[in-house]
C-alpha positions in Angstrom: 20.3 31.7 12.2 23.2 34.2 13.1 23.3 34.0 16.3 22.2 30.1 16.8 25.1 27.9 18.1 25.8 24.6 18.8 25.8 23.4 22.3 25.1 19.6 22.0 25.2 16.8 19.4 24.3 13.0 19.2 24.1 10.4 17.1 20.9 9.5 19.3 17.5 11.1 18.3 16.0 10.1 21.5 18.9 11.3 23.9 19.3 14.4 21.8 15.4 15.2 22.1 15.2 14.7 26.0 18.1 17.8 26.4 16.2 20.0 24.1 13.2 19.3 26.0 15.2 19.7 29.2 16.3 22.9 28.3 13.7 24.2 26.7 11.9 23.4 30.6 14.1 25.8 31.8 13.3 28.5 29.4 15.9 28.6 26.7 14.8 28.1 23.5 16.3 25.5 21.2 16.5 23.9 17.9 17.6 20.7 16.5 19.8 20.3 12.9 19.8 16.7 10.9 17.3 15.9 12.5 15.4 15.0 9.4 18.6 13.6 7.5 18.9 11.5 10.8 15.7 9.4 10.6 15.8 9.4 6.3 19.6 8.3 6.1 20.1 6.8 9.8 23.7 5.6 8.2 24.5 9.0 6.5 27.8 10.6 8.7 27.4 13.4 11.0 25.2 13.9 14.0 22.1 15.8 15.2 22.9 19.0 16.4 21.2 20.7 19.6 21.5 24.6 18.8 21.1 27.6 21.2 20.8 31.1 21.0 24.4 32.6 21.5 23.3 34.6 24.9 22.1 31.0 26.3 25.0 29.1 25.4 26.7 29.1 28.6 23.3 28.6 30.6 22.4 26.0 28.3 26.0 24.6 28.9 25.8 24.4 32.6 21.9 22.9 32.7 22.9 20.0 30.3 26.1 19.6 32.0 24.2 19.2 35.7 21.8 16.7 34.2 24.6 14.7 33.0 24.3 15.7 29.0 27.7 16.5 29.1 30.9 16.6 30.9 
């Protein structure tokens, strides 16, 4: 996973989920870290983490930041 990075991350499965499925909508390909830990140890720190190929980040950036994502 060299070239994966992080674009997004939530403490919300659901919330996280719907912008991976956005994105992956618009063709970039994305996968989701602690996801797993998430739902096994809800109260265990850290967040899910919404990952991107490096050449998408700044497309991936942009989409989730016109459908309100992020700032």
């Amino acid at each position: 996973m060299d070239n994966w990075k992080i674009l997004f991350t939530s403490n919300t499965p659901f919330r996280i989920n719907l912008a991976k499925t956005y994105l992956e909508s618009e063709g970039i390909e994305a996968l989701l870290e602690n996801e797993l830990v998430y739902y096994v140890y809800s109260s265990a720190p850290g967040q899910i983490k919404l990952l991107v190929k490096e050449q998408d980040l700044e497309q991936g950036a942009k989409l989730l930041m016109k459908a309100g994502y992020i700032n």
